[in-house]
N, C-alpha and C positions, 0 to 999 in steps of 0.2 A: 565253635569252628569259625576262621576268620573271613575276609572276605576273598582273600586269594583262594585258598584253600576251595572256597567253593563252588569258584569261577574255573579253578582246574576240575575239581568233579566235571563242570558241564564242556571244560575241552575232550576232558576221558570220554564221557559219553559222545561225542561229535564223532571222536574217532571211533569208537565201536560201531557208529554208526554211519560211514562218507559215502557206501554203496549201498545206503538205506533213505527215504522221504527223512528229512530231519527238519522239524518242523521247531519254530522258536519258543512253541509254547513249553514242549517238550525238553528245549534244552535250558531254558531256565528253572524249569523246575527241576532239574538235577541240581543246580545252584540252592535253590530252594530263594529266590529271588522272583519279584513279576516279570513278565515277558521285558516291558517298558523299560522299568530301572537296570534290571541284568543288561540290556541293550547299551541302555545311557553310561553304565561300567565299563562297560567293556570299551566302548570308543574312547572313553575318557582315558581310559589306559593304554590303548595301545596305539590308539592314532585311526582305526580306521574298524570298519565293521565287521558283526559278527557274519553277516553272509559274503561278506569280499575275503576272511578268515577260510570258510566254511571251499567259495568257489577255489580258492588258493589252494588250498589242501588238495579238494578232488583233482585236480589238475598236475598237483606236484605227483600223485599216485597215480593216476593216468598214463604220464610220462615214463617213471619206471615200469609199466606193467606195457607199455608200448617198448623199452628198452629189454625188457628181461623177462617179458614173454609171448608166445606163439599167438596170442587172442588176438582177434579179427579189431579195427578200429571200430568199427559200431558196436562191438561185445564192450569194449573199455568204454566208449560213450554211452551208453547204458547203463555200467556200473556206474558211471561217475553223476549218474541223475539228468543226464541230456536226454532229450528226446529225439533228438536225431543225430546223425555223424554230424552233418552239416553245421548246428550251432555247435556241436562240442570241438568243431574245426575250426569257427569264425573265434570262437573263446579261447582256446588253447593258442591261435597265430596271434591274438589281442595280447594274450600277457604274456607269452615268449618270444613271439617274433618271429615263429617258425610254424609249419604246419605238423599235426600227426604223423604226413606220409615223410614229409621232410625230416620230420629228429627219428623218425624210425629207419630211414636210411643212411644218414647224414652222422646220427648224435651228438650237434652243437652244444657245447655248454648250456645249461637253463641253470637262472636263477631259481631252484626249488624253495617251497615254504615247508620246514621242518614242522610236525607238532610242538605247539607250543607250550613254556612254561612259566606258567603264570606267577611260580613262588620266585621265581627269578627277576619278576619285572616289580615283587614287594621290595627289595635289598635297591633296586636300580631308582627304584621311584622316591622313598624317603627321604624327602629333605631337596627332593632336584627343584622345587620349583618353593621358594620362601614367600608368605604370605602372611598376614597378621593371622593370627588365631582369634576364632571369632567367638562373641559374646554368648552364653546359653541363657534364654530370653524367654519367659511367660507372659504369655499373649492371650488377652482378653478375644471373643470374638470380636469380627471385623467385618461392616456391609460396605460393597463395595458396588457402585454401577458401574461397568463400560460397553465395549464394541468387541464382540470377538472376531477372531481371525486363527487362521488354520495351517500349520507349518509340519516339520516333520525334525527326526531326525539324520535321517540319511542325507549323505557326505555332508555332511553341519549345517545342513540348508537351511535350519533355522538362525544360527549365527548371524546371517547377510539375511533374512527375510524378518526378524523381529524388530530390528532397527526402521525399515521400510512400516512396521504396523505404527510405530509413534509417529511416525514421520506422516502418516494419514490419518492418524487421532489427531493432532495439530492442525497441520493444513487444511483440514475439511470441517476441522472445527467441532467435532464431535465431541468434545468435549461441554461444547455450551450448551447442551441440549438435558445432561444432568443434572435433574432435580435434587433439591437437598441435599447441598457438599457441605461436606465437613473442613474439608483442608483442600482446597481450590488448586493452592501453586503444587503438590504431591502429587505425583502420578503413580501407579499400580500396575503391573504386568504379574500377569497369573497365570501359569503354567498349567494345563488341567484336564482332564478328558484323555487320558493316555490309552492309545492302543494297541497292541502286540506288536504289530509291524510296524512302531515310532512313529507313526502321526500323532499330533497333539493338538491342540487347543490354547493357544493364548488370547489374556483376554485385557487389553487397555482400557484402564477406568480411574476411579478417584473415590476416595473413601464416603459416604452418606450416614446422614443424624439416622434417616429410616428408608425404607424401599417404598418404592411410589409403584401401583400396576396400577395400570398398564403401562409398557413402557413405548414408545417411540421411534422412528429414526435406528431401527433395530438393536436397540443396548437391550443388554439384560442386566439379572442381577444376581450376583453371586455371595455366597457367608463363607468368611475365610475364618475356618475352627479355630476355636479356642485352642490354646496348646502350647509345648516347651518347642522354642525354635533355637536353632544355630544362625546367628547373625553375624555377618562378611560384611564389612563395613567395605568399597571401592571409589579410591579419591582419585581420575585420572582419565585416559582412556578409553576409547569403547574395547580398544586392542586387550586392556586392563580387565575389561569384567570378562573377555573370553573367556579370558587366560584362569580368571578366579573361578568359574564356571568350571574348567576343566580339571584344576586344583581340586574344587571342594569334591567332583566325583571320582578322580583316577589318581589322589593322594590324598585327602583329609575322612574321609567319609571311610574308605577302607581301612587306614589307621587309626581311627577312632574309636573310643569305645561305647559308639551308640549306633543305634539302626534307622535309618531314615522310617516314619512314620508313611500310610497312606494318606494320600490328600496331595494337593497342589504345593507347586513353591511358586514363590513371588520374592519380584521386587520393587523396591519404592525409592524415586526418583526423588528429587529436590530440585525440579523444573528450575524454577527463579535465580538457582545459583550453580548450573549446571550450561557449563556450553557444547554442547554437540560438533566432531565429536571428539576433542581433544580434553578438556577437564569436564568429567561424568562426575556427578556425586553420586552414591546409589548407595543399598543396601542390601544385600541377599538373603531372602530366611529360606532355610533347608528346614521342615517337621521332622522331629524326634518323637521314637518311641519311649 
């Protein structure tokens, strides 16, 4: 089964369930995906989240069931998972521009969100966005020391917040405080710690001969597995590695025929020939199963 395919199972179940708790752990496993990666799919693919999907829908069906039937508005904000009339009036005037009482008198046009079809956005996405195809790469283990830091996925707020983590592994220097480097001018960003509701874990560091404890100046130390990666070579912009970022999840990864492994992804800078932030060297390993 592909990856469309299984990202529609978990819209099918969304809708069976819009006037039920739907919970993300629940709808990725209809995917049969983790909470995390199903998450990181789906934005990659459609531009925006699965709970902004999820509030969009209860709302489009709110609307008609405020158009096309007798139920009191707090009976329809209850179906639709609000707790009170009140937010589900602040919510519904947020994304139509009108209130409950108003499109139930009124019936202004609204932008509704149809249920979605995911095998329709495989035909649309193929090929939209051209990339090199990247190298399939067996990788010895790899110790690595840095600084973590802590971002998310929601509305890409790692995008603008990871750039901000180098930019203080730099300036504060934290970099001189790692013992035993391997490759000095290389830097490392590692993806890691993912949690159902897309917070994550990055972690700035530089590759090491061995691990020193205790460590210091709060670095730790992380073993990046042994294993077959997919490697994105990126010669150009930081706009560039977004973009390959959103590439390898919402068109290469789903047309591929391998399954991202558990574990972290990283990538690995070439500081000394890298200018920030118009020509980026970089490289992106995606784990394979």
């Amino acid at each position: 089964m592909d990856y469309y395919q299984r990202i529609q199972n978990a819209i099918d179940f969304i809708e069976n369930h819009l006037q039920d708790e739907c919970g993300i752990v629940d709808i990725a496993a209809a995917a049969c995906f983790s909470p995390f990666h199903f998450q990181r799919l789906f934005q990659a693919i459609t531009g925006f989240s699965v709970q902004a999907y999820i509030r969009q829908r209860r709302l489009t069906e709110a609307a008609l069931q405020l158009k096309e039937t007798d139920a009191s508005i707090l009976e329809i904000a209850l179906g639709a998972q609000y707790g009170s009339q009140e937010a589900f009036t602040r919510s519904f005037e947020s994304w139509f521009g009108t209130t409950p009482a108003k499109y139930r008198k009124e019936s202004p046009p609204l932008k509704l969100t149809g249920k979605m079809d995911f095998l329709s956005f495989q035909n649309r996405l193929t090929g939209e966005l051209t990339m090199n195809k990247p190298m399939i790469h067996r990788m010895d283990k790899m110790l690595i020391t840095g600084f973590p830091y802590h971002t998310t996925l929601a509305d890409e707020r790692y995008f603008s917040e990871i750039p901000r983590f180098y930019h203080d592994f730099g300036t504060n220097e934290r970099y001189s405080h790692i013992p035993n480097k391997k490759a000095p001018a290389i830097s490392y960003g590692i993806s890691y710690d993912f949690q159902d509701d897309g917070r994550f874990s990055f972690l700035v560091g530089e590759e090491v001969e061995t691990f020193v404890e205790p460590l210091r100046y709060g670095l730790i130390n992380m073993e990046l597995p042994a294993g077959t990666y997919a490697v994105f070579t990126v010669i150009g912009s930081v706009e560039l590695v977004q973009n390959t970022r959103r590439y390898i999840y919402g068109v290469w990864l789903p047309a591929a025929n391998y399954e991202r492994a558990d574990g972290p992804d990283f990538e690995v800078t070439d500081v000394m020939r890298s200018i920030y932030p118009h020509a980026m060297r970089m490289k992106i390993y995606i784990p394979l199963a």
